[in-house]
NUROLO-820083 format. One record per residue (C-alpha): residue in three letters; x, y, z. Coordinates in nm, 2 decimals, decimal comma, m for minus. Example, Ala and Ser with C-alpha at 12.3 -4.5 7.8 and 13.67 -1.06 7.14 Angstrom:
2
+-----+--------+--------+--------+
| res |      X |      Y |      Z |
+-----+--------+--------+--------+
| Ala |   1,23 |  m0,45 |   0,78 |
| Ser |   1,37 |  m0,11 |   0,71 |
+-----+--------+--------+--------+
//
This chain:
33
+-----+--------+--------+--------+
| res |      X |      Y |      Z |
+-----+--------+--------+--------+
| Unk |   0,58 |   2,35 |  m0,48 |
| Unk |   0,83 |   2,06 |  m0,41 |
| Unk |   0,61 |   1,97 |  m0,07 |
| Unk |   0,33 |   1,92 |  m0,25 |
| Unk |   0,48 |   1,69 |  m0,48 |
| Unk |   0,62 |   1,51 |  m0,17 |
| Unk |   0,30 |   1,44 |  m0,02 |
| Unk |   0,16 |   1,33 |  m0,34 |
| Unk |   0,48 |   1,06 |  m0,36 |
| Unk |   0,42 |   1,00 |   0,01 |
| Unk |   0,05 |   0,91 |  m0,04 |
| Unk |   0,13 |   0,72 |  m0,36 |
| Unk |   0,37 |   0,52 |  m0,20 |
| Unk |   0,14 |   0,47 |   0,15 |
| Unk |  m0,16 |   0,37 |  m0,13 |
| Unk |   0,12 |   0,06 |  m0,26 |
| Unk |   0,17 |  m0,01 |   0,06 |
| Unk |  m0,20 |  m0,07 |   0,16 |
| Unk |  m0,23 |  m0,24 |  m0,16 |
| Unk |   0,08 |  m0,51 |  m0,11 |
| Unk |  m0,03 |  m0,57 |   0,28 |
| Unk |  m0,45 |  m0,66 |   0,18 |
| Unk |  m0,24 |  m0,92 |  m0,09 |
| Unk |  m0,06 |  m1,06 |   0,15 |
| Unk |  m0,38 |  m1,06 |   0,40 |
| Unk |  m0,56 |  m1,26 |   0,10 |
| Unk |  m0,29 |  m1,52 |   0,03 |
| Unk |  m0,28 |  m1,59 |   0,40 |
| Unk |  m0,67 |  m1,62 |   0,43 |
| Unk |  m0,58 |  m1,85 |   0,16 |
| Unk |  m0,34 |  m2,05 |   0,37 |
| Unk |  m0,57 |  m2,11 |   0,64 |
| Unk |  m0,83 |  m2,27 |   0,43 |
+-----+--------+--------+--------+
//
C-alpha cells in the first residue's frame, strides 16, 4: 500500500520536473532569439 503511493509521489514529482526543465528550455530558446 505505502509503495504504491510512493511511486505515484515519485512520478508526480518526475512529471514537475519535466514540466519546470521544457520552461526553462523555452525561456532559453527565447534568449537566443
Amino acid at each position: 500500500m505505502t509503495q504504491t503511493i510512493l511511486l505515484k509521489k515519485l512520478k508526480e514529482i518526475k512529471k514537475f520536473e519535466r514540466m519546470s526543465e521544457i520552461k526553462e528550455l523555452k525561456q532559453v530558446k527565447k534568449r537566443n532569439i
